[in-house]
N, C-alpha and C positions, 0 to 999 in steps of 0.2 A: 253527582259529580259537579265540580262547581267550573263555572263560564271565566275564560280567560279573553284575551286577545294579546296575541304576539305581536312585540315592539323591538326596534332597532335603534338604535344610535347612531353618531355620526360614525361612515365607513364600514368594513367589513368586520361587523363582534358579534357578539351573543345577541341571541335573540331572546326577550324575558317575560315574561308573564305579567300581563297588569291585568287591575279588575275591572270591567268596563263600564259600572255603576250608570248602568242608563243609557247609555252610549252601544247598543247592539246597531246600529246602522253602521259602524264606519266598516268600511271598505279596505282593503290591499292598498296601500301606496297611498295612505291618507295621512296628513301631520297633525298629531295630538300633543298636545301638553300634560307632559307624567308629573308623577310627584316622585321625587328619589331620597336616598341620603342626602344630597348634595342640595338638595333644593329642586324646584321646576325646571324642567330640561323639556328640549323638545325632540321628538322621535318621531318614527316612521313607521305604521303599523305596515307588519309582513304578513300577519296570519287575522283570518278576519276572527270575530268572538266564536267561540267552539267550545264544546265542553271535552274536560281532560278529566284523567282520572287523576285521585285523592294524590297518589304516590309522586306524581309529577311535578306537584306543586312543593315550593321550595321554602319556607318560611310561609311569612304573611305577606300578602298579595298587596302593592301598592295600587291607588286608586291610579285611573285614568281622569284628569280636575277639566280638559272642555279639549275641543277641536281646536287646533291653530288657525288662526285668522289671517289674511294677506297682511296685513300690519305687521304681523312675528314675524313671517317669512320676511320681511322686507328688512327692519332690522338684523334679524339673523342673518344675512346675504352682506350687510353693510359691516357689521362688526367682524364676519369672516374674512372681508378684502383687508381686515387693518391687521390682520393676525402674523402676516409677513416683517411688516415691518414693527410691532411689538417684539418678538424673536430677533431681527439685528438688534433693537434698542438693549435688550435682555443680554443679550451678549458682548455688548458696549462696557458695561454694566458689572460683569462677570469679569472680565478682562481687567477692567477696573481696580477692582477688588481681588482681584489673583486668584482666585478660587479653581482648584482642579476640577472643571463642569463644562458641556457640553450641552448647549440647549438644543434638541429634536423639531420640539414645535410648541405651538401653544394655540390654545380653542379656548374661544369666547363664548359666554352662554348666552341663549336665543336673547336678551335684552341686555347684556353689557355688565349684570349685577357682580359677574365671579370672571375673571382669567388666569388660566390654567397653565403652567408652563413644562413641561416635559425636557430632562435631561438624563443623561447618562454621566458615569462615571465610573472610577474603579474603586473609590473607598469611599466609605462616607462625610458629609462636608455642613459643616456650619454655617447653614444660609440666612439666618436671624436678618441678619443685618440685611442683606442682601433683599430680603422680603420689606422691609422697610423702604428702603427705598424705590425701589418697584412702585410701591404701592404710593409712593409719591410722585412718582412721575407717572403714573397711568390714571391714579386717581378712580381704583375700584378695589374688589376685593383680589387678593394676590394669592396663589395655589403654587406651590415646586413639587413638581413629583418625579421621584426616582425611577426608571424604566430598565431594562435588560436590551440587550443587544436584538434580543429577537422584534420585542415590541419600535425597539427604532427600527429595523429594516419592516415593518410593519405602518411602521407611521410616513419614515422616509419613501419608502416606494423604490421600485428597482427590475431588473432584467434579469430574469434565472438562467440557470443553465440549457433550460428547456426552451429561450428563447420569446418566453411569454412573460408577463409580468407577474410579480410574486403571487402564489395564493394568500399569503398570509393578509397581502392588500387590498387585494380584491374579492373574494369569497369565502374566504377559510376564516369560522369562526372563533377559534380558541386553538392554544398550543397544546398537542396532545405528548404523552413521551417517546421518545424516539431512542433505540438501542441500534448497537455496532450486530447485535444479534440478527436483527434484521435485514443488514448488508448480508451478512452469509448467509441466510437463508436464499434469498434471489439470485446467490453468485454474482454478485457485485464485488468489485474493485476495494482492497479496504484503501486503499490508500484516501488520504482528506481530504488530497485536492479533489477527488471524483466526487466522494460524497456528503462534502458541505456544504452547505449555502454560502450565500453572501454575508449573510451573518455572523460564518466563523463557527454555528453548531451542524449538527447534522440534518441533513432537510427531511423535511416535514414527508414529501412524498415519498418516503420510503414505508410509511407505514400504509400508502393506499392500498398496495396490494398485498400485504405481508399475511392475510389471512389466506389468501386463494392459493397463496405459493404453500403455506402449510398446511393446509390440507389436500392441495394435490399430490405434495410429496408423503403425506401418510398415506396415499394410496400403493405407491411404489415402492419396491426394494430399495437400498441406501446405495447410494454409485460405489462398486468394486467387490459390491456380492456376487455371489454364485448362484444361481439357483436354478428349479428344474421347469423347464419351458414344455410346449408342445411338440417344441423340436429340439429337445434335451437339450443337456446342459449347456448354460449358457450366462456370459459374466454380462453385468451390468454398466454399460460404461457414463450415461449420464443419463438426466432424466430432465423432458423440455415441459417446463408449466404449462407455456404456451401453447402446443398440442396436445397436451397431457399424453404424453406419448415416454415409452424408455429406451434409447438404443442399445441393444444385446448383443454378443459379440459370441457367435457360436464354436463347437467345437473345430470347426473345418476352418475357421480365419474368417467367413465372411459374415459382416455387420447387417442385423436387421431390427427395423423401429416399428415393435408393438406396442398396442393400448395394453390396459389394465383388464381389458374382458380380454384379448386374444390371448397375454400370458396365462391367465385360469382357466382358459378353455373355455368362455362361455360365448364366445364369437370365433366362426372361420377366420384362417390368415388367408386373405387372398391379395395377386400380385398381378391380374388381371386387370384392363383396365376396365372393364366389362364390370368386372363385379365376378367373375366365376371363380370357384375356388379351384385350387391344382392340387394336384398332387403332388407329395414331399420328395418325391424326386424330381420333378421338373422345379419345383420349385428351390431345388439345391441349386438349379444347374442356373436356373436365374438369376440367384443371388451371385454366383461366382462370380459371372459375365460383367456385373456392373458394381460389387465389392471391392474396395481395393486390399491386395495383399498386404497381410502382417507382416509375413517371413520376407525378410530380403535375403537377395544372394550376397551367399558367401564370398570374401574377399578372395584373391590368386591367393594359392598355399606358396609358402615364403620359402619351402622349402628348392622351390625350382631359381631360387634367386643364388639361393646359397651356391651352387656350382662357380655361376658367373661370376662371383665376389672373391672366390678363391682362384679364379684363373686370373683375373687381372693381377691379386693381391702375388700370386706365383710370378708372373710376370714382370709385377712392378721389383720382387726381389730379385731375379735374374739380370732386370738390366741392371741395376744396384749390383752387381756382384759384378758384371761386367765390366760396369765404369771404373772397380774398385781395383779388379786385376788389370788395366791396363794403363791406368793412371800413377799407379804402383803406393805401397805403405807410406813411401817417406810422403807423396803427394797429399794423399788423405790425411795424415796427422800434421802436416803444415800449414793445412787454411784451418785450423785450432786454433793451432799454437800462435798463428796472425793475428786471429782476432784478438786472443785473450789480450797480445801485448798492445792492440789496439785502444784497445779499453781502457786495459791498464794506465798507459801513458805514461807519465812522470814516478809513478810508482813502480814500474818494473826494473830502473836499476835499482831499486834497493831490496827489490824482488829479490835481483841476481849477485849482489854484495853479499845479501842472507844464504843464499845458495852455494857460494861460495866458500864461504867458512863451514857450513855446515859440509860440504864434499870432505873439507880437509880434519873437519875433527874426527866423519867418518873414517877416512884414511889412516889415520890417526891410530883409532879401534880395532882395526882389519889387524893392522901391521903387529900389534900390541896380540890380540886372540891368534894369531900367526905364528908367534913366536911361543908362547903360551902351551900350544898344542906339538909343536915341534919338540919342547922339551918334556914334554908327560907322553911322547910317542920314543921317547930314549928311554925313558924308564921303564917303561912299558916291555921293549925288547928283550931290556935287561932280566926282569924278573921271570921271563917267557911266555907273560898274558896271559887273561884269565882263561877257565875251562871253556869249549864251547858250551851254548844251550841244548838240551838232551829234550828231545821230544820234534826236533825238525831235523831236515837236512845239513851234515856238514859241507859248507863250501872248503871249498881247497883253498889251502894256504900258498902264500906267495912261494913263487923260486921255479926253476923247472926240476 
């Protein structure tokens, strides 16, 4: 198995496999000079030299080139205090040139050879130029690299919702993935504002305990089953991680929270504080006492209402009939016939001009169907009218 020793970087990242070529003394919390892609960087051994298995090792192992000297440190501490103001300069810069960019931060390497600048953005952006001139006015080698939202609240630093500082800042080595599946498994809130970060994705600790919640809940019935208890049937109404417990909701109304051995029967239910187990009748009568009822009471039957809504409603018509008989018809149809002309206003004599005319052409009509009938009632005599109808009563004809 071949000898490693774990290295860190600046901050909270991956921890990596170098090869210690000779270097078995260093120690936890020692500064080495690696060799990278990038060139010489300096790190922090976490894990002292150790042998690992073949599987673990990730490609070809980078050397470990000496121990860091007080000189590096010293340097490296000098070029980190300039890093602040590189980043406003960077952004002077950016501004300048108009560019949609966001500079995060920017890390100088432990001797000043390479600076690194960190941005965000939403699309991608033509920095050519932008690097040029950088590297004119710093006068070293010039880095822009693109980052995600996660890695700037990572680099920026910040306050969680938990009131501690990000893990992603402080401990948390690498972004792992994170699903909405996970909020519903813990019964979590889905709504975003509960479960994002500052970020704007979903936070990272939802996945700490996303294994314990699934596998305790494989141990349990699914909340709103049925199933058969020690104390018969009995519905399932949730089920807490955190106890590993489920609360069962029996046939009688009252609620009890058993483990996964007492629903199977491989542990007494007891309700003791002793520890003794009882018997399923006392133990009914215990559960009632301090269960709260399902059933509520039924509301008053509506029917005992109904009487009293017909005596007023008889009432309210009686005095209505009274007011009506002694105030007399013409009274009642006068406060109408007020309002209407109230209303009406200026329109009602042309109301009653139309009314007017229209009386007399009625009159008119009458007088006309009057005389009409008068004269088909002379013919009528004459001829001596037709037969009665046969099948009913004859009335009797005029005359005595």
């Amino acid at each position: 198995m071949p000898i490693v020793c774990g290295c860190k970087f600046r901050g909270a990242g991956k921890v990596y496999f170098f090869q210690p070529n000779g270097s078995e003394g260093l120690a936890s919390g020692d500064s080495v000079i690696v060799q990278t892609s990038r060139g010489a960087e300096l790190a922090e051994v976490i894990q002292a030299p150790h042998e690992v298995p073949q599987d673990e090792v990730v490609g070809k192992l980078k050397p470990i080139l000496r121990k860091a000297t007080s000189l590096d440190l010293l340097d490296s501490q000098r070029h980190r205090r300039q890093e602040p103001k590189a980043v406003a300069r960077c952004q002077e810069e950016i501004t300048r040139a108009g560019l949609p960019m966001k500079v995060v931060g920017a890390e100088y390497s432990f001797d000043g050879s390479r600076l690194t600048f960190f941005f965000s953005s939403e699309k991608r952006v033509d920095f050519r130029d932008l690097v040029r001139e950088l590297a004119r006015v710093f006068k070293t080698r010039i880095e822009l690299r693109q980052i995600g939202v996660r890695d700037e609240a990572k680099i920026m630093g910040g306050i969680g919702k938990c009131g501690r500082e990000l893990c992603c800042a402080t401990w948390l080595p690498g972004f792992a993935p994170v699903s909405i599946r996970m909020a519903k498994a813990q019964d979590l809130p889905l709504s975003p504002m509960e479960i994002s970060g500052i970020c704007g994705r979903l936070l990272c600790c939802l996945r700490y305990e996303n294994d314990m919640y699934q596998s305790v809940k494989k141990q349990f019935p699914r909340a709103g089953k049925t199933i058969d208890t020690p104390l018969g049937s009995a519905r399932v109404l949730r089920v807490s991680v955190i106890r590993e417990t489920a609360l069962m909701l029996l046939e009688d109304g009252s609620r009890i929270e058993l483990t996964r051995e007492q629903l199977l029967g491989e542990e007494p239910i007891d309700y003791d504080e002793n520890g003794k187990t009882r018997s399923k009748a006392e133990m009914e009568q215990a559960m009632q006492s301090i269960s709260l009822p399902l059933s509520f009471p039924d509301p008053a039957p509506k029917e005992q209402e109904q009487p009293q809504k017909k005596s007023t409603r008889s009432r309210r018509r009686k005095s209505r009939s009274r007011k009506t008989s002694s105030g007399g018809s013409g009274s009642s149809q006068a406060k109408p016939d007020q309002q209407k002309t109230q209303k009406d206003g200026d329109g009602s004599q042309k109301k009653s001009k139309r009314s007017r005319s229209s009386r007399r052409r009625r009159g008119k009509r009458s007088n006309r169907s009057r005389s009409s009938q008068g004269g088909s009632s002379n013919s009528q005599g004459g001829s001596g009218g037709n037969p009665p109808k046969q099948g009913g009563q004859s009335q009797p004809q005029g005359g005595d």
